[in-house]
C-alpha positions in Angstrom: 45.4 20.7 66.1 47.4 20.4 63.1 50.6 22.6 64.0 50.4 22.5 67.6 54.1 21.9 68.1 54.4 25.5 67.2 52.7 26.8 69.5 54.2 24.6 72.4 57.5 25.6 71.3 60.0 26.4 73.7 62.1 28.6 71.6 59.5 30.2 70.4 58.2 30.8 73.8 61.7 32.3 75.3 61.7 34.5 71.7 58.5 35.9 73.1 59.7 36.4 76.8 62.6 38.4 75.4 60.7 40.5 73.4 57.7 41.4 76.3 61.1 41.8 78.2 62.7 44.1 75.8 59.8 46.4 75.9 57.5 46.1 78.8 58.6 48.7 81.5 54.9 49.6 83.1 52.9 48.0 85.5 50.4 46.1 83.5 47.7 44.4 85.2 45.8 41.9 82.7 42.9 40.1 83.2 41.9 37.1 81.3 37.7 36.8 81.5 37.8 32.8 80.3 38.4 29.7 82.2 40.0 27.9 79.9 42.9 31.2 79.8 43.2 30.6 83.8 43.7 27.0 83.2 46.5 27.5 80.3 48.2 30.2 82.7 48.7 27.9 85.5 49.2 24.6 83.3 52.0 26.2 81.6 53.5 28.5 84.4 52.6 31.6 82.3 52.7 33.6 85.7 55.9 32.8 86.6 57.9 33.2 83.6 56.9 37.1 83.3 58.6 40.3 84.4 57.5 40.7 88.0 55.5 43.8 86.7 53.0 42.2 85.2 50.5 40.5 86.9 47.5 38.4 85.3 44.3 38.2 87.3 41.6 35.8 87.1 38.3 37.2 86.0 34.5 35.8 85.4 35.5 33.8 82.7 34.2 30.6 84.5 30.0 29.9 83.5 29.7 27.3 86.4 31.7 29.3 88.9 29.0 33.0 87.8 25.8 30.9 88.1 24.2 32.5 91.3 22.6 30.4 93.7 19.4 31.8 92.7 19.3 29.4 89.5 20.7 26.1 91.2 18.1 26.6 93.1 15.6 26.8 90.4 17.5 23.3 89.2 17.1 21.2 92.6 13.7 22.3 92.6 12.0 21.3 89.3 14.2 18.1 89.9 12.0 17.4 93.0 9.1 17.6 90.7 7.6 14.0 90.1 7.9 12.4 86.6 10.6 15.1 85.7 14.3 14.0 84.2 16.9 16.5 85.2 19.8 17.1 82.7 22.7 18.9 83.2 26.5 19.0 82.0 28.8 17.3 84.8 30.3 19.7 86.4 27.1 21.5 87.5 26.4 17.8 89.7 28.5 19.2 92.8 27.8 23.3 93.1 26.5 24.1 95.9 23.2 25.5 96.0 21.1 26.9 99.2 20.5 23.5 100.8 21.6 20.9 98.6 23.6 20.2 95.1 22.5 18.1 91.9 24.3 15.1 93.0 23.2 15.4 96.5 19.0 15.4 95.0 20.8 12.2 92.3 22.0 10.0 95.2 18.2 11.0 97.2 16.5 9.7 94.0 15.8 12.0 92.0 16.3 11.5 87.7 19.2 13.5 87.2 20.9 12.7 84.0 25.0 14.0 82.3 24.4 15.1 79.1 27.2 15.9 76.8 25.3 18.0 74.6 21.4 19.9 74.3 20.4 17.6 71.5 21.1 14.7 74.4 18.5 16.3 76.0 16.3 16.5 72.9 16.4 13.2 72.0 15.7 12.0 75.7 12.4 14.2 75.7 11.5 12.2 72.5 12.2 8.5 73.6 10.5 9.3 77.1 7.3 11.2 76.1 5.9 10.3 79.6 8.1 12.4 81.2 9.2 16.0 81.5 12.9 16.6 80.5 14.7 19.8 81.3 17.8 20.9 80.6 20.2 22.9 82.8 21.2 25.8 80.6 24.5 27.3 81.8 27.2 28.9 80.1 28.1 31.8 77.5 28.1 32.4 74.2 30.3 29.2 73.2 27.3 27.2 74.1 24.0 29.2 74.3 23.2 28.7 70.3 23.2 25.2 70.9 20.6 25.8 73.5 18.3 27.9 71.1 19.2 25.1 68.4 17.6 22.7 71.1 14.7 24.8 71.5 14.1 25.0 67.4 14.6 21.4 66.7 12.2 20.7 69.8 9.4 22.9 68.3 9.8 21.9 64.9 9.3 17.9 66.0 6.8 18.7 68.1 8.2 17.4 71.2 6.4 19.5 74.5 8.1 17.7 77.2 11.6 19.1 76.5 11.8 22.6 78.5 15.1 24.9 79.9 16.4 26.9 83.2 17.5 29.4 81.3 20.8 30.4 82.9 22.9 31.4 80.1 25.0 34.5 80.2 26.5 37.2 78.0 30.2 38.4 78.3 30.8 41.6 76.8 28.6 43.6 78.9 29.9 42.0 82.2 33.6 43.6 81.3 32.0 47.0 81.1 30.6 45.9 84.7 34.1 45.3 86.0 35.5 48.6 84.3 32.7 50.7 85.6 33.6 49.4 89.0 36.8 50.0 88.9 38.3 47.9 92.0 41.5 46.5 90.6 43.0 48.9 88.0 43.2 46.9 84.8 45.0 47.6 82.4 44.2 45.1 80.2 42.0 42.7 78.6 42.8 39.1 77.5 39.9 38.1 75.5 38.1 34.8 75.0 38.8 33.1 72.2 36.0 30.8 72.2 33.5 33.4 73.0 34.9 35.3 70.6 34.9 32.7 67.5 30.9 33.5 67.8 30.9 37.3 68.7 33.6 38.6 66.7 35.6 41.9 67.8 32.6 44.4 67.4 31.0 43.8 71.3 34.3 44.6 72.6 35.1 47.6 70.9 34.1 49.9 74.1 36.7 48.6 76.0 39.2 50.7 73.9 36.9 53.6 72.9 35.4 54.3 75.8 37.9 53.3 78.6 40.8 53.5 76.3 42.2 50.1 77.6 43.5 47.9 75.2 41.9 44.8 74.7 42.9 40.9 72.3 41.5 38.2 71.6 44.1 35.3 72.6 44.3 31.4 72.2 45.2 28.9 74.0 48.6 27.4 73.9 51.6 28.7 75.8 52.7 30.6 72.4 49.4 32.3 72.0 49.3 33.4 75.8 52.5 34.5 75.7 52.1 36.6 72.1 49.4 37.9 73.4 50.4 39.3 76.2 53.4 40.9 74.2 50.3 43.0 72.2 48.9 44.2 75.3 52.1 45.2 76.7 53.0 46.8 73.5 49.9 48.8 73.4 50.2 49.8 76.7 53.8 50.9 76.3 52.6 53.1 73.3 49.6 54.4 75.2 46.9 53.4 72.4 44.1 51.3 73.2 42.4 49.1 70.8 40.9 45.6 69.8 43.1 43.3 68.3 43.1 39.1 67.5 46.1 37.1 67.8 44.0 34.4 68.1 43.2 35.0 64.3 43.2 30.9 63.2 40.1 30.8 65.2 38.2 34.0 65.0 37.3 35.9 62.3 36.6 39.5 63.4 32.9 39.5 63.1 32.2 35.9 64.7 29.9 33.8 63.5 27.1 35.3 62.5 24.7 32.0 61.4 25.1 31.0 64.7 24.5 34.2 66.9 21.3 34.5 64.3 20.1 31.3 65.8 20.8 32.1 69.6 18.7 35.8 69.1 16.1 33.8 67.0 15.0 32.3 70.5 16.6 34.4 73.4 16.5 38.5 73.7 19.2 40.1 75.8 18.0 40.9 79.5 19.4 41.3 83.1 21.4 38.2 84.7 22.3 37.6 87.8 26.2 37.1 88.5 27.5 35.4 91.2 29.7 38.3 93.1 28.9 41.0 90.5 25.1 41.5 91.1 22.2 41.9 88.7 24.2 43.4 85.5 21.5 44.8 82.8 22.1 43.1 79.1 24.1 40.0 79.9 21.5 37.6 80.1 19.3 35.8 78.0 15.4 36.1 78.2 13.6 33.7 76.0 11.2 35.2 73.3 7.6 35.2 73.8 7.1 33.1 70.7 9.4 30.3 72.8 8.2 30.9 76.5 6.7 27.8 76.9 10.4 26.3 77.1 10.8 28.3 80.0 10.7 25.5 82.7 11.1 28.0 85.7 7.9 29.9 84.2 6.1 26.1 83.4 6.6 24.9 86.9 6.1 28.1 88.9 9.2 28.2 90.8 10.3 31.5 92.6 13.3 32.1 94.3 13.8 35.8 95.2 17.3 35.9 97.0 20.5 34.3 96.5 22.4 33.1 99.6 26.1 32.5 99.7 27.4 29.8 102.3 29.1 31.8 104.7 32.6 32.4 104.2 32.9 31.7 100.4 34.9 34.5 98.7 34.0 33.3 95.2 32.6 36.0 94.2 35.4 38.3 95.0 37.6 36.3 93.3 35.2 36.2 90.4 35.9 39.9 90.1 39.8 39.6 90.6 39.6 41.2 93.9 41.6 38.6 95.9 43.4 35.4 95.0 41.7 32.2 96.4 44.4 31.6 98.9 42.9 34.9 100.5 39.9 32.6 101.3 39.4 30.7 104.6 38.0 28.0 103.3 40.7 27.6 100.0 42.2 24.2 100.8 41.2 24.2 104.5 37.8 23.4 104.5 37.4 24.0 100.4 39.3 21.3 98.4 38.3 19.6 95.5 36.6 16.5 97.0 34.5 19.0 99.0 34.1 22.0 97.4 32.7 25.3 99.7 31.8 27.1 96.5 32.2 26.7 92.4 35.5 28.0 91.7 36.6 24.8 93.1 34.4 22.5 91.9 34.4 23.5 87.9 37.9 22.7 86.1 38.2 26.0 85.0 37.2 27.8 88.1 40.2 29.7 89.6 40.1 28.1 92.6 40.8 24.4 91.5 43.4 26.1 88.9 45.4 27.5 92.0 44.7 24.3 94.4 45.9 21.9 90.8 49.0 23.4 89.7 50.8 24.0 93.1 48.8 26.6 94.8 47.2 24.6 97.2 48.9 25.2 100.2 46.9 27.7 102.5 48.5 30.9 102.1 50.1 30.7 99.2 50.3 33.5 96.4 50.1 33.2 92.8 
């Protein structure tokens, strides 16, 4: 980044602190729905610079950590399947599913392959046309047009070995989940920024017009958290509720539109699965019946019916900012790192690892 000096400034930063001091007198609880958020917080000891009032909670900003069993179990079956290469971004290798995990099926034999981007996965459809390659599709907005790019550029070579477990999710409708549910009290939302470079503002706008909590789309530097944060409070100090970007060097207000054209091209909004939050209608992406035959769950038959939790895991309470991780058993007992119970610790920007990384790691400690 060009300036980012500026927005690691110290002085800027304690200029900041002063002014969410000056005028921050109301509990505030925030929650930022984006894992890379929960990794700047801790990184930079956002938490523990602000006025004990306000408190920043962890939300389901984390793609690995909301894939439900259900679909890692659709993975490490169709990676069973003879003559099949598995692909998958690296930090799906280690979730947990059911029985077993990616790299448990990898070091039993099976072809399962890091990819670093969809179009890896293309072009290994096309130089192995003897084999079935399918791709693990995971994550949100950020990276689900570059699964539907995938898709287009397979059809348009003609390549029918190249399929997807379609397990990609939409934000905006899983934050009118949490508000409809109502468990914590927020106050207030600290918006993705990357999600949002693609959406834009409009998706969002509910939260202030229909729950009348304020709502803005932040960076990712200390400076951006931290101005931020000084908008919220400020709105919630003033009692208005409404969408704003601070994170305006990177988002335009309405997104990206070429982009999102070639995600809807493919996919159609449907129900999803959450890990912890249930089946939530219109945050998940159904393919098209013009692209079904991508579908490698539908291609291969699989069915899984139930999702199973090991017993114990809290993740999905802590997906939902219901508990911190050190409320969990398992959270650096049993669940470190190196042998991670559930996916908040295994992904980098699951809470979990966040809290066990930057000093939180001792059983029973509090953010």
């Amino acid at each position: 980044m060009k300036f980012q000096k500026e927005y690691r400034d110290t002085g800027m930063a304690r200029v900041i602190i002063n002014k969410i001091n000056g005028v921050s007198r109301k509990p505030a609880r925030l929650m930022e729905v984006c894992g890379t958020h929960t990794v700047a917080i801790f990184r930079h000891g956002i938490r523990d610079i602000l006025p004990q009032h306000i408190s920043l909670i962890s939300g389901p900003g984390c793609p690995v950590c909301v894939t439900p069993n259900r679909h890692i179990d659709e993975a490490l079956e169709i990676c069973r399947q003879p003559g099949v290469i598995l692909t998958t971004f690296g930090d799906m290798m280690k979730v947990p599913g059911s029985s077993s995990s990616l790299a448990a099926e990898k070091a039993a034999g099976a072809d399962i392959r890091i990819v670093y981007s969809t179009m890896d996965a293309v072009d290994l459809a096309r130089d192995n046309p003897d084999k079935e390659t399918v791709f693990f599709g995971i994550g949100f907005e950020t990276t689900s047009p570059t699964v539907a790019a995938a898709i287009l550029r397979a059809k348009r070579e003609g390549i029918g070995n190249f399929s997807v477990v379609g397990a990609q999710k939409l934000i905006p409708q899983a934050i009118r989940a949490l508000l409809e549910n109502n468990e914590i009290g927020i106050n207030g939302f600290i918006l993705p920024g990357h999600v949002s470079s693609l959406i834009g503002t409009k998706p969002y706008a509910f939260i202030a017009e229909e729950f009348s909590i304020p709502a803005v789309v932040i960076g990712f530097e200390p400076v951006d958290i931290l101005q931020g944060i000084y908008m919220l409070v400020r709105q919630i100090e003033e009692g208005i509720a409404k969408v704003e970007i601070q994170y305006n060097r990177g988002v335009p207000p309405e997104g990206n539109p070429y982009a999102m054209n070639i995600l809807f091209k493919v996919f159609q909004p449907g129900d999803a699965s959450w890990r912890g939050m249930g089946t939530i209608p219109g945050t998940g992406l159904a393919f098209r019946p013009e692209y079904r035959r991508f579908d490698a769950v539908k291609k291969y038959g699989i069915r899984i019916d139930e999702d199973s939790d090991l017993p114990g895991c809290r993740c999905g309470e802590v997906l939902r900012g219901v508990i911190t991780p050190p409320e969990c058993g398992h959270f650096g007992r049993t669940c470190i790192p190196e042998n991670p119970v559930g996916p908040c610790m295994v992904s980098v920007e699951g809470t979990c690892a966040a809290y066990y990384k930057y000093g939180k790691g001792a059983p029973g400690d509090e953010a």
